[in-house]
N, C-alpha and C positions, 0 to 999 in steps of 0.2 A: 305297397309298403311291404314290400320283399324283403322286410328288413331281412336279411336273406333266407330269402322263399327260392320258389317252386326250385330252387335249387336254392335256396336263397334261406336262408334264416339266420341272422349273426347270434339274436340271444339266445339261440339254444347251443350255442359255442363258447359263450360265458366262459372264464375261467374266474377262478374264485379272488376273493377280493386280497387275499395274501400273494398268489399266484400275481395278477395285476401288478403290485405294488414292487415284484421283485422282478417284474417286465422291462427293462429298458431299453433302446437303439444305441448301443455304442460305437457300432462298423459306421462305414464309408459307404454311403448310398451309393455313389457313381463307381467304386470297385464292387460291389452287389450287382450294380446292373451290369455291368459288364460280364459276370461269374454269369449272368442268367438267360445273358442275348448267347452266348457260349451253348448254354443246356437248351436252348430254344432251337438253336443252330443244329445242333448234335440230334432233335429229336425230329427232325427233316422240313425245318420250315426253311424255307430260302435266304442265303445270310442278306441281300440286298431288303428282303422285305420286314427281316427284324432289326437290321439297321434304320430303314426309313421308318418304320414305326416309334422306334424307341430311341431312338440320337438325342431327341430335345423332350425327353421325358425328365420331370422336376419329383425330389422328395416334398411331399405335402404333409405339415403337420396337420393341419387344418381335417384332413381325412385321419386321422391316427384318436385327436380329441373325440371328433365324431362316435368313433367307433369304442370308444372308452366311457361313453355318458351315454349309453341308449336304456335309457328309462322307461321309452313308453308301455311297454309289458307290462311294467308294474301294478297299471292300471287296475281298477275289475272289471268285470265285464260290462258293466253297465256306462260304470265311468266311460269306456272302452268305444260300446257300444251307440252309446247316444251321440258322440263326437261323430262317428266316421257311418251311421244310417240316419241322416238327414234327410230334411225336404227336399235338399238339389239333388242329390244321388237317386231318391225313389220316383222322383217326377221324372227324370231325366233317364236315368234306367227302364224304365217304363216307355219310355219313345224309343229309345234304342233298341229296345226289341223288337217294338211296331215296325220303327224304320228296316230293320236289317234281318226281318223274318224270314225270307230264302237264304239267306247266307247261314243264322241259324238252326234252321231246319237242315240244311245240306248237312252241317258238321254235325249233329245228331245225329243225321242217317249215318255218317261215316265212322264217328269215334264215339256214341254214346250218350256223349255228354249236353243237356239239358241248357237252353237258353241264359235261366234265371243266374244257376251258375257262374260259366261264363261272365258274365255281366257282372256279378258280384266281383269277383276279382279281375274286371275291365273298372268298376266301379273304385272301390278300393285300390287298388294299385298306381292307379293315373289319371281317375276322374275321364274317364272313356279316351284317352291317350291325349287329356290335353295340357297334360301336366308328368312328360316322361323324363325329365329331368337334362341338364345342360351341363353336367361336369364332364371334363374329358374320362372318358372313362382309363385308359390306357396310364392315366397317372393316376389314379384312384385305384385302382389293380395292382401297378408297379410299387404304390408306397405302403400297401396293405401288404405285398407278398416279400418287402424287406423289414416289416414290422415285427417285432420278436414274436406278437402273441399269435398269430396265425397263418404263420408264414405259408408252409406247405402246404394248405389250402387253399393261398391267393396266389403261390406259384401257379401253381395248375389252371387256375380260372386265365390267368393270365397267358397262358399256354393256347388255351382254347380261345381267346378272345385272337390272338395272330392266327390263329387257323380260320377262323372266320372270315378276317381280312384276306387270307390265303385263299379260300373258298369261292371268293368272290362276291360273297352275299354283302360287306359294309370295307367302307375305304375306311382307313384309320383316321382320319381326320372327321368322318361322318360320325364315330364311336362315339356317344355322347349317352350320358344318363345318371343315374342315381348316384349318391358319395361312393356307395360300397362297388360299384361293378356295374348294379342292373341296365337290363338295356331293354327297350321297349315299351309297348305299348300294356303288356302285361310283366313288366319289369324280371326279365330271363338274365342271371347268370351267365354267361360265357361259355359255362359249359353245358348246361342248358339248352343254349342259345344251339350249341354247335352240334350238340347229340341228337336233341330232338324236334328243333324248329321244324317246319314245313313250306314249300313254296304252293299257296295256295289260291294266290292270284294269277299264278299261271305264267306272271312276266321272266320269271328263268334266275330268282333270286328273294334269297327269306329275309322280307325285310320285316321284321318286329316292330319296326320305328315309324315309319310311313303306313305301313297296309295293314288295314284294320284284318282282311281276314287271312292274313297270313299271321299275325299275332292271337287271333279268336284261334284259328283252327291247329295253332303251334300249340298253344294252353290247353285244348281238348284231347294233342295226342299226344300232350305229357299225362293228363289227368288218366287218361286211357291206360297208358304205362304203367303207371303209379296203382292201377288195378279201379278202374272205376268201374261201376255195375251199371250196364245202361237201363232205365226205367225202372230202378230201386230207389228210395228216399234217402235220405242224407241225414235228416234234423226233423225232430219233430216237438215242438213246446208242451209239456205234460203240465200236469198237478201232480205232486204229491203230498201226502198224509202228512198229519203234525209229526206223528211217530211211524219208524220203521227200523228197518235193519238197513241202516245208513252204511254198513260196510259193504254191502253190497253193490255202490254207486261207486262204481270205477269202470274205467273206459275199455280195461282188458276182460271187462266181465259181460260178456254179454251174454242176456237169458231172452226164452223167448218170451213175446207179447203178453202171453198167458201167464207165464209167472209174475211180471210185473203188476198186473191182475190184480193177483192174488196177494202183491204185496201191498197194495192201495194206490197206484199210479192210472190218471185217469188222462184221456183228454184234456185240453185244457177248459173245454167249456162243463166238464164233469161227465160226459158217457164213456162209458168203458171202451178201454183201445180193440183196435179192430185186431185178431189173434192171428197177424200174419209177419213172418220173420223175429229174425231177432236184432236186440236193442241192448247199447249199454246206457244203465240211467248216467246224466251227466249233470253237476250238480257245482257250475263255475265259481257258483258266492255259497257251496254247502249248502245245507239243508233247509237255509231260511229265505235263499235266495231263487231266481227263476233254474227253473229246473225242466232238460230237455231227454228223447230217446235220443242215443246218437246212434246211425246205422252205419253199417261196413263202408260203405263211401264215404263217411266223417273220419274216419281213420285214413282214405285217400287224403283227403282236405289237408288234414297232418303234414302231409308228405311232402305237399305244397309251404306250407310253413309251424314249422313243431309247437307255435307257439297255441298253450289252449285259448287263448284270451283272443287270439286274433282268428283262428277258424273256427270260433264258436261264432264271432262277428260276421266273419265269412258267410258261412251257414246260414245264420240267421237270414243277414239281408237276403242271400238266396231264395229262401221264404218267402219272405216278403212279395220278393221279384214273382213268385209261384203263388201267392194272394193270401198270405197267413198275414192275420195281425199284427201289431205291436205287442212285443214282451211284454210280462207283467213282472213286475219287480220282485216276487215269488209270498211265500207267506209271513213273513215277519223282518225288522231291520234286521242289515247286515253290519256287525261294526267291523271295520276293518282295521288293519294294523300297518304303519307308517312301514315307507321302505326301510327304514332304518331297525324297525321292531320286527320284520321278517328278517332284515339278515339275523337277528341277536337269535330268534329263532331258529334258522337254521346252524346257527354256531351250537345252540342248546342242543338240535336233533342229533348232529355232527359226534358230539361230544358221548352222545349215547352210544354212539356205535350205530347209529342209523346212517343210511347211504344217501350223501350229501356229497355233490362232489363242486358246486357252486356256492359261493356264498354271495348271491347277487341282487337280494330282497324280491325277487321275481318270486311267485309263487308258480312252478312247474308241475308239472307230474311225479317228478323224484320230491319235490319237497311235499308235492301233497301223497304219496306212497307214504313215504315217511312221518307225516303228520298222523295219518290212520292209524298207523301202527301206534303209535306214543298215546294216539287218544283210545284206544282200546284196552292198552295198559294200565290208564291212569281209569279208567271205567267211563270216559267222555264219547257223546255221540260220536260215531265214527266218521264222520264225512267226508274227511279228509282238505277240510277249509279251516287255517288258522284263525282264533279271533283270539282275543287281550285277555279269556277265562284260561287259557290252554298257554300259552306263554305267561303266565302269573304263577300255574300249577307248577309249570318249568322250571 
């Protein structure tokens, strides 16, 4: 669910709902693509092999709707959460490591990165690569990179997707995967796909699609890139206090062990954290909701996909994978607000002069920056998680 991740994240590309609305297609697909097999041409890909690629390439609305109604972010975590760390994915995750433990061990020793991981986004992504998707990709790319709202973005991906085929690693006709681009078995971007795959099985070609561990070990030495810490944590499930200094839960604030301490954040079984590194508290549903340490490798997970909703799910299952419990739903209801009553919220933030540059009812990092700030103003715990008291006050 790259919705696009590890290169891949479409809703942290959101543009605002006025922006959208004055987004239209009014060119000529087939003089577009011709303008683009031209700049494909001119950037040394062979003109025979971005002709056979692209001659009977079609505009798809059908990808354009897609890409205009992605909703699931809006979720919370929990919401989020409970859907995509089921009994199939932890039973099954759980053999898949059993089963493929040299293969994981290998790619630890080589890139760092920890089995559970992995697996979490083998899990998440494609349900362990048995669900990598069947759209052509090559027209999913070509109708996204003549789409007004991000074009020059899905130029590029689409750039790197014939380099691919250039490469020798996939025939065009084999390019097959997600609406948006992705390809594989941990659903890679194109450019992704071409920067940092690996051939790990050794047969003289990175196939993402087919080979489990040339997609396991392509995912580890992007994670690796992306700055992962090998034998550091990632997530860890806390307690905290009824009351605190809730401005202090944000993801760019990390303090160490010891002061969290000292602000009343415990384990979750209630003994005091062990006083090693540092942690920012993370707090998806605000201060009444589960609330985690997140450590410098949960800021990699980001990197993989910006959204907080889906690498805290990430994280999480990884856990799991690693033998932590089930979340607890944290200390009190959460009421949440309809996607429609965050965007009016963020029109409200917007309008203050707070830095809103989406109006997409997604609750992000800039809307929850922003929300802090307004709740600090008005004297409201600072959490930075909207609920229907803080939008009344508005």
């Amino acid at each position: 669910m790259r919705n696009i991740k590890p290169i891949l994240f479409l809703s942290g590309l959101l543009l605002s709902g006025s922006a959208l609305a004055e987004c239209q297609n009014t060119g000529n697909f087939n003089q577009w693509l011709g303008g683009f097999k031209q700049q494909a041409i001119s950037s040394g890909i062979p003109a025979n092999l971005v002709n056979g690629a692209l001659n009977n390439v079609q505009y798809d609305p059908s990808v354009v709707q897609r890409d205009r109604s992605q909703s699931v972010f809006a979720q919370t975590f929990l919401e989020f959460s409970a859907k995509k760390v089921n009994g199939y994915r932890l039973g099954n995750g759980q053999k898949q490591m059993r089963v493929n433990a040299s293969l994981f061990k290998r790619i630890e020793q080589q890139f760092g990165v920890p089995a559970p991981v992995l697996t979490a986004y083998w899990a998440l992504e494609t349900d362990f690569g048995a669900v990598t998707g069947n759209f052509p990709t090559l027209r999913a790319l070509a109708t996204l990179a003549y789409d007004c709202r991000r074009s020059a973005f899905f130029r590029n991906e689409l750039i790197h997707a014939l380099r691919i085929i250039q490469k020798g690693d996939m025939a065009a006709n084999e390019m097959k995967g997600a609406w948006a681009g992705e390809l594989g078995q941990l659903q890679f971007l194109p450019s992704g796909y071409d920067k940092h795959a690996v051939d790990y099985d050794g047969d003289g070609r990175r196939d993402l699609i087919r080979s489990k561990s040339d997609a396991l070990a392509s995912a580890a030495s992007l994670l690796r890139q992306y700055g992962w810490r090998a034998r550091q944590p990632w997530l860890l499930e806390v307690k905290v206090p009824q009351n605190m200094n809730w401005a202090l839960a944000r993801l760019n604030n990390k303090l160490p062990l010891a002061q969290w301490t000292k602000e009343g954040v415990t384990e979750i079984s209630g003994r005091p954290l062990k006083p090693a590194g540092n942690a920012a508290l993370l707090l998806p549903m605000g201060r009444n909701g589960p609330a985690f340490l997140a450590f410098p490798n949960f800021d990699v997970m980001l990197r993989w996909n910006e959204s907080t909703v889906y690498s805290t799910t990430a994280a999480y299952l990884a856990t799991r994978f690693a033998g932590a419990g089930q979340v607890r739903r944290g200390n009190a209801a959460v009421q949440k607000l309809s996607i429609g009553q965050v965007k009016q919220l963020q029109s409200k933030l917007q309008a203050r002069g707070l830095r809103i540059t989406k109006i997409d009812g997604i609750i992000g990092e800039e809307t929850r920056g922003a929300t802090r700030q307004v709740q600090q103003q008005l004297g409201l715990p600072a959490d930075g998680y909207p609920d229907p008291v803080l939008l009344q006050r508005l």
